[in-house]
N, C-alpha and C positions, 0 to 999 in steps of 0.2 A: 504494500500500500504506500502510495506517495502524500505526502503533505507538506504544506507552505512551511511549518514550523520546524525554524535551525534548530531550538535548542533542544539538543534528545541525547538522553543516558540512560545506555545498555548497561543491564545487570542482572542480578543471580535473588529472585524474592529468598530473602531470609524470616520472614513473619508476616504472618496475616492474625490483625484482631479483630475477630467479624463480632459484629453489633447484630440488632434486630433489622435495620437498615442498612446500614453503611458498614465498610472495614476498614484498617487501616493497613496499607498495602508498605510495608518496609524490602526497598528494595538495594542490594550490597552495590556498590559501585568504587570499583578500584579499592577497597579499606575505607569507603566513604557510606553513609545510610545515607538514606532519600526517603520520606515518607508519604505515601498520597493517601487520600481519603478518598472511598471510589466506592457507588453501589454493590451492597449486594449480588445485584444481577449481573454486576460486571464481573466481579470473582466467576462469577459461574461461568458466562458468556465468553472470558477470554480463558478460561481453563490455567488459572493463575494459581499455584497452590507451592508451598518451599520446596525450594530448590529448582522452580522453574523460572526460564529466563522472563525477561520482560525491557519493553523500555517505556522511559517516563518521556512524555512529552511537558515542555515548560513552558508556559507562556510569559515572553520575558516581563510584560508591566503588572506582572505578581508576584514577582520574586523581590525578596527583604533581604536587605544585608547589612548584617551590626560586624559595626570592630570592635574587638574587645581592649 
């Protein structure tokens, strides 16, 4: 599948914490987490479960960055 959006990181889901609606999809990138929030129905639909790969699409005017 092709899409507009540059910013995309390939990785290895290390955790799923599925809710009654929604989960919370952590996925390994380089020694790095990533976290998304993503339906229920999407866990299913994209056959996302640990240790399967996945990438995160980001759309750059949501992403926060604090310096510490």
């Amino acid at each position: 599948m092709k899409i507009s959006a540059r910013n995309q990181l390939t990785g290895t889901v290390t955790a799923i914490k599925e809710g009654a609606v929604e989960a919370q999809v952590t996925l390994d990138i380089g020694g790095q987490s990533i976290t998304a929030v993503i339906t229920m129905d999407s866990v299913a639909s994209l056959g996302l479960a640990v240790g399967s790969k996945a990438t995160a699409v980001i759309k750059a005017d949501s992403v926060m960055l604090a310096v510490d």
